[in-house]
N, CA, C and O atoms as a GROMACS GRO file, in nm:
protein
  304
    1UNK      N    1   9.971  12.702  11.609
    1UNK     CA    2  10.034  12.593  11.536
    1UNK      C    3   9.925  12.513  11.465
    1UNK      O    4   9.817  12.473  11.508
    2UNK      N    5   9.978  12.501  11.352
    2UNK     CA    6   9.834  12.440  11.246
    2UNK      C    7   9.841  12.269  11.305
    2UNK      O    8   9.941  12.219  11.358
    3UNK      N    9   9.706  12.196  11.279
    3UNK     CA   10   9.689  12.052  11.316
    3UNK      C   11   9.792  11.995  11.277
    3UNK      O   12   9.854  11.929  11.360
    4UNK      N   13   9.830  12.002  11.168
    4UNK     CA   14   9.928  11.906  11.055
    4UNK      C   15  10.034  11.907  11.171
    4UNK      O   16  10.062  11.817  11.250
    5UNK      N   17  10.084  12.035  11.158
    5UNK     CA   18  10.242  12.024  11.258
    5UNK      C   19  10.244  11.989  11.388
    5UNK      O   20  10.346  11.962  11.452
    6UNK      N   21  10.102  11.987  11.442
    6UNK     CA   22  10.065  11.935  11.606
    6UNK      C   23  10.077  11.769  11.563
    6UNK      O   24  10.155  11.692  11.620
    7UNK      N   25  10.007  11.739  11.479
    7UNK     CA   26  10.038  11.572  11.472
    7UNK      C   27  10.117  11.539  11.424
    7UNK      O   28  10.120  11.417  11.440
    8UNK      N   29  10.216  11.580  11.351
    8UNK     CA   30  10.386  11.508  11.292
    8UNK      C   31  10.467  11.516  11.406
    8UNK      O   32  10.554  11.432  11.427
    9UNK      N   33  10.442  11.630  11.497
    9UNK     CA   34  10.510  11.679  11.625
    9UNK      C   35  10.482  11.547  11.742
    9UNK      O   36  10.567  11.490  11.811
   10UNK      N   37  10.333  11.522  11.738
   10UNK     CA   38  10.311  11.420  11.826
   10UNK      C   39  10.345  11.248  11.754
   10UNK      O   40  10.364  11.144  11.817
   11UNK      N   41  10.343  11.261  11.672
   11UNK     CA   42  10.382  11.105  11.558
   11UNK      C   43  10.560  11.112  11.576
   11UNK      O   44  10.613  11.003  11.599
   12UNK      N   45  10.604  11.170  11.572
   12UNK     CA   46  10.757  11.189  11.639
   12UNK      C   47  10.796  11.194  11.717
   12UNK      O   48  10.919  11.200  11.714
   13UNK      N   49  10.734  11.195  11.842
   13UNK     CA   50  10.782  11.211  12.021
   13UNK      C   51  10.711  11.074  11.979
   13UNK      O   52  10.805  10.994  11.974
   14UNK      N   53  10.575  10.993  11.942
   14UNK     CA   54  10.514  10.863  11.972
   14UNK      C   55  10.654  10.786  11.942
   14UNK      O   56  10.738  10.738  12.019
   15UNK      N   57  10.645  10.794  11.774
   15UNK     CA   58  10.757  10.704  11.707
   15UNK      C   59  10.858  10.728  11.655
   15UNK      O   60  10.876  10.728  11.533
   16UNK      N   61  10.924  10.747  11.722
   16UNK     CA   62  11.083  10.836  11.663
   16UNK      C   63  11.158  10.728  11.571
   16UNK      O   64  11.224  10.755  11.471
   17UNK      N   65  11.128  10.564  11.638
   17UNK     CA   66  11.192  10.542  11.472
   17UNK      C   67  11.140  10.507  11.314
   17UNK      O   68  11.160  10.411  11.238
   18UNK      N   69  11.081  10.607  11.306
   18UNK     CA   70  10.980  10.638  11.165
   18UNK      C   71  11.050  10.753  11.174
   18UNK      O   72  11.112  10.751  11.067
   19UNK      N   73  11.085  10.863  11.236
   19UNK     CA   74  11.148  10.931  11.191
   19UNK      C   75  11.268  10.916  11.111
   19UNK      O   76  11.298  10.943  10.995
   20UNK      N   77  11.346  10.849  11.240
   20UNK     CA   78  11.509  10.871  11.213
   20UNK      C   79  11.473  10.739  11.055
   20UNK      O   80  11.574  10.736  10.984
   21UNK      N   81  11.370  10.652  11.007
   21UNK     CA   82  11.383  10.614  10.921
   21UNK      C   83  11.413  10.687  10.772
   21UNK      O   84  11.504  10.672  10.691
   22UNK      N   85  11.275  10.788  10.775
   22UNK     CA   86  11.256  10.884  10.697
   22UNK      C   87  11.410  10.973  10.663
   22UNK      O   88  11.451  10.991  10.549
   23UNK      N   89  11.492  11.030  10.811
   23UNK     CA   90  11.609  11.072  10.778
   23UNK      C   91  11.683  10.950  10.687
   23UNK      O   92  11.733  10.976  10.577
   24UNK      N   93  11.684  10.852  10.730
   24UNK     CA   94  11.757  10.731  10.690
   24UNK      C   95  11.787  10.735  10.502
   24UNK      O   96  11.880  10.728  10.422
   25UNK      N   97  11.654  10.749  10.504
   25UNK     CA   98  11.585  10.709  10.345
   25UNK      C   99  11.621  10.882  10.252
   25UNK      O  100  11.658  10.885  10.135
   26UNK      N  101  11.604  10.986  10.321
   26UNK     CA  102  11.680  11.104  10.299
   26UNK      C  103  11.834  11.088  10.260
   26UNK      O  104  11.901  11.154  10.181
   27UNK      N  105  11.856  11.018  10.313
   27UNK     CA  106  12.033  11.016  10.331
   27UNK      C  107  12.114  10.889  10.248
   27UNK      O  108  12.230  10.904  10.207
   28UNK      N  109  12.028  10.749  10.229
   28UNK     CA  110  12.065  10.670  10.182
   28UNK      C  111  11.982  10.610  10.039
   28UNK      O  112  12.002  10.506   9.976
   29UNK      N  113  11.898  10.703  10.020
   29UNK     CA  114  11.768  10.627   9.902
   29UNK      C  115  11.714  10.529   9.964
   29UNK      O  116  11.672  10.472   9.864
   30UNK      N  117  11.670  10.441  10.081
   30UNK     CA  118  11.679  10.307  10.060
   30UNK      C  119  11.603  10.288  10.183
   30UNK      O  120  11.651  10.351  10.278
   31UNK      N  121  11.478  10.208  10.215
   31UNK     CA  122  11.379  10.232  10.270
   31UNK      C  123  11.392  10.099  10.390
   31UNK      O  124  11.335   9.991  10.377
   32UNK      N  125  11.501  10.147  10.533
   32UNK     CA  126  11.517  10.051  10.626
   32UNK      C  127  11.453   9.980  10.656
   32UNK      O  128  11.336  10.014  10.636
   33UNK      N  129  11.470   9.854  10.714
   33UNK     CA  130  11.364   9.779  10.774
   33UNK      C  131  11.281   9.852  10.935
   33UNK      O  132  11.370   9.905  11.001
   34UNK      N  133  11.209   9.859  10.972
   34UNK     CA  134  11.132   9.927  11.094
   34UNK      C  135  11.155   9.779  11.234
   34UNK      O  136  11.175   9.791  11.355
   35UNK      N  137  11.142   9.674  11.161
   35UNK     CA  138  11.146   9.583  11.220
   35UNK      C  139  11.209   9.473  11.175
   35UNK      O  140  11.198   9.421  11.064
   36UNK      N  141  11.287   9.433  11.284
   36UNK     CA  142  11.432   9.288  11.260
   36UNK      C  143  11.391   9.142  11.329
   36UNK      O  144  11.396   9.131  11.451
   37UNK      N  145  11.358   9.056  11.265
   37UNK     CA  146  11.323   8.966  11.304
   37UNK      C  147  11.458   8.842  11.308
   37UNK      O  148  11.561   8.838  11.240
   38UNK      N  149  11.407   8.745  11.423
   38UNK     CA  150  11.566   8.696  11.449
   38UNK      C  151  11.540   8.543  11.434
   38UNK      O  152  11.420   8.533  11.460
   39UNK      N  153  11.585   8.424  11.408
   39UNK     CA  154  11.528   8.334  11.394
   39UNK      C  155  11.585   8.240  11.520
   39UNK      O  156  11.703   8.260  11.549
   40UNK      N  157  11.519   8.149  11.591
   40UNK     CA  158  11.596   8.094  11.728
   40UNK      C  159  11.515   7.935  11.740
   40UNK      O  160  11.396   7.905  11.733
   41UNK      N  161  11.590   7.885  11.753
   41UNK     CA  162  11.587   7.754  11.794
   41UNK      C  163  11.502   7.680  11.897
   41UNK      O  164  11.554   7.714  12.003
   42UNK      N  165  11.431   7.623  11.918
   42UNK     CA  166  11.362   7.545  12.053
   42UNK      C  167  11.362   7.367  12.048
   42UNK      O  168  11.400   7.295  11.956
   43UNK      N  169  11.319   7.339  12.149
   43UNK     CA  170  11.276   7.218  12.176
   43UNK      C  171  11.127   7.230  12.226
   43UNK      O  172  11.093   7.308  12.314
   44UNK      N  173  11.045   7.149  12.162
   44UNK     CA  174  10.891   7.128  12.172
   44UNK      C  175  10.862   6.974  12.158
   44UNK      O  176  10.917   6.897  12.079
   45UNK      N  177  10.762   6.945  12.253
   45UNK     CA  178  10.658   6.836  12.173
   45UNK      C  179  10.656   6.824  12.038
   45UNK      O  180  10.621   6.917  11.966
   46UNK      N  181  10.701   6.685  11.985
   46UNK     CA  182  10.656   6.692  11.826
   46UNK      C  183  10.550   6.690  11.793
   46UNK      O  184  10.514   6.744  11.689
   47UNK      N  185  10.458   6.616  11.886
   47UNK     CA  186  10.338   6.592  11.844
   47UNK      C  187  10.250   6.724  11.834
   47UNK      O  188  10.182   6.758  11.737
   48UNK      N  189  10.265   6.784  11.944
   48UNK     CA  190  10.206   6.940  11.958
   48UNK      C  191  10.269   7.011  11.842
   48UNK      O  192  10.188   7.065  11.767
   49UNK      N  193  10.409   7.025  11.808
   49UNK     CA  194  10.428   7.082  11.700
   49UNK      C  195  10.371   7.075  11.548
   49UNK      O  196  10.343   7.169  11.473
   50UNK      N  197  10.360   6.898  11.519
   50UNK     CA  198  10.259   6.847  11.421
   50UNK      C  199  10.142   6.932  11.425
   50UNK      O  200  10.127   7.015  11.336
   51UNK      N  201  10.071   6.922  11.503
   51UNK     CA  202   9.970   6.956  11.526
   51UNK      C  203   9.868   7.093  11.499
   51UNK      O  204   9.755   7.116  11.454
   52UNK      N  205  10.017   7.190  11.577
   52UNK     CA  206  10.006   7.315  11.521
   52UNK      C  207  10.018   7.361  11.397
   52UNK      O  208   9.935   7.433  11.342
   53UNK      N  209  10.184   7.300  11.319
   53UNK     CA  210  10.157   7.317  11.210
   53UNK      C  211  10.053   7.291  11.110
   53UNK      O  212  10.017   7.374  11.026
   54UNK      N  213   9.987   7.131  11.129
   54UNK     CA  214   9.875   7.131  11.077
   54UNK      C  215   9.776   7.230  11.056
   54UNK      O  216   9.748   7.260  10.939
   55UNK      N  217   9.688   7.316  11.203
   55UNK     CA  218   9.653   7.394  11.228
   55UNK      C  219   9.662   7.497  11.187
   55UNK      O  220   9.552   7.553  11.184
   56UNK      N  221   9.778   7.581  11.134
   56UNK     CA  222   9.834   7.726  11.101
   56UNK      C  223   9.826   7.692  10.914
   56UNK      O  224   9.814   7.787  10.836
   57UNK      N  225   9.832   7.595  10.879
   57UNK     CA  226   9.831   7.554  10.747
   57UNK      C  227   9.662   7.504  10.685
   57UNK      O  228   9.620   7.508  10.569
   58UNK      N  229   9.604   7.465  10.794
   58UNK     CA  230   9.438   7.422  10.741
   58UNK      C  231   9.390   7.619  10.735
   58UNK      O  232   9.325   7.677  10.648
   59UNK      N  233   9.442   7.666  10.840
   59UNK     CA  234   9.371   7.783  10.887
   59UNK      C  235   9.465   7.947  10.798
   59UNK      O  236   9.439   8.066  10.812
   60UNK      N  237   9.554   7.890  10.729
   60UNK     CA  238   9.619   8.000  10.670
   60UNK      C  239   9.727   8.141  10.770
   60UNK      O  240   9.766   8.253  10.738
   61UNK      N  241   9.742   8.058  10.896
   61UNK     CA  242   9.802   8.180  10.966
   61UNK      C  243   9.956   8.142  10.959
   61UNK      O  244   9.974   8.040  10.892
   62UNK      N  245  10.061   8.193  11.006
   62UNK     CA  246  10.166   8.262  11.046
   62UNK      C  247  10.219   8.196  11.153
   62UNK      O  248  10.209   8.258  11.259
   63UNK      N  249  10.289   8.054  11.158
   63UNK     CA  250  10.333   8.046  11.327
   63UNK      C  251  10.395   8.141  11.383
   63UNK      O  252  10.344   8.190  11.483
   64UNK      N  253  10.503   8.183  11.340
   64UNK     CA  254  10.582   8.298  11.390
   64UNK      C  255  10.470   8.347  11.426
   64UNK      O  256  10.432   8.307  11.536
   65UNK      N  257  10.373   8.452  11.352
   65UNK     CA  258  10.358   8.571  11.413
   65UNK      C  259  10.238   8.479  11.545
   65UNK      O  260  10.200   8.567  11.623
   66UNK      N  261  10.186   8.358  11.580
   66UNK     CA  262  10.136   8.352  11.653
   66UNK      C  263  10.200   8.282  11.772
   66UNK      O  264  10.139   8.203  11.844
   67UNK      N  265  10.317   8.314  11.786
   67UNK     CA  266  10.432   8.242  11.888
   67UNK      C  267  10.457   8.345  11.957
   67UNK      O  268  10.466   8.348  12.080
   68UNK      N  269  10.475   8.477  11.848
   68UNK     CA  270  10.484   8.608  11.905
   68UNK      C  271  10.401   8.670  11.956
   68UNK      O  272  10.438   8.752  12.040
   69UNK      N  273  10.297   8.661  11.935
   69UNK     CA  274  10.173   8.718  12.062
   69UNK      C  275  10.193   8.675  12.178
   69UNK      O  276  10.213   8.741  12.280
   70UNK      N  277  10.186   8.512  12.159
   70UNK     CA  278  10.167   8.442  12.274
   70UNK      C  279  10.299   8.517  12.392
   70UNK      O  280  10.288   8.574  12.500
   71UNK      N  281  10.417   8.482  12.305
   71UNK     CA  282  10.498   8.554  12.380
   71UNK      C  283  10.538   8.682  12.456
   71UNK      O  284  10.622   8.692  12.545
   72UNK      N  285  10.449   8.792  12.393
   72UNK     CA  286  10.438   8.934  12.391
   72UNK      C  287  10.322   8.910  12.530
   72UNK      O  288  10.337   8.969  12.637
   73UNK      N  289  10.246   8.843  12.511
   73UNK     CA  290  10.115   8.807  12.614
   73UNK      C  291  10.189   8.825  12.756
   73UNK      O  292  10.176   8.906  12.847
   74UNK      N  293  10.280   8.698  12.732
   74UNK     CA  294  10.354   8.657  12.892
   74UNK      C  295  10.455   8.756  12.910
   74UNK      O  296  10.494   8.746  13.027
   75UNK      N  297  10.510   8.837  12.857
   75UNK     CA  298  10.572   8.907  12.901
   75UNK      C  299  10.502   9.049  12.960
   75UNK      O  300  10.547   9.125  13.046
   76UNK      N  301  10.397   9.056  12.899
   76UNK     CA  302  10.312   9.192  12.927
   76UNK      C  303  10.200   9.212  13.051
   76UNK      O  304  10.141   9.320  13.064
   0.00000   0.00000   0.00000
């Protein structure tokens, strides 16, 4: 079995939904999202919230995506 088909073989048992996307996009023209993001509500410190936002805005980052580490952290 040539490399190529050993690693699409192993990239498809890893990530099957890149596959079934690829079928997706076969079948519909139209290039799914891989990932669904959900938007949810909290209660925080304002001041801490100030703060951060400040922070994520001097520094150019992403709260979301750094709420989501943090969160991915504690769960892992």
């Amino acid at each position: 079995m040539t490399s190529f088909i050993r690693s699409a073989l192993n990239g498809i048992k890893k990530h099957p939904e890149i596959f079934a996307a690829l079928e997706e996009y076969e079948r519909t023209k139209k290039i799914p999202k891989f990932t669904y993001r959900k938007r949810i509500d909290l209660t925080i410190n304002e001041r801490i919230l100030n703060e951060f936002k400040k922070h994520c805005q001097d520094k150019g980052l992403n709260m979301s995506r750094i709420v989501e580490k943090y969160m991915k952290e504690e769960i892992d």
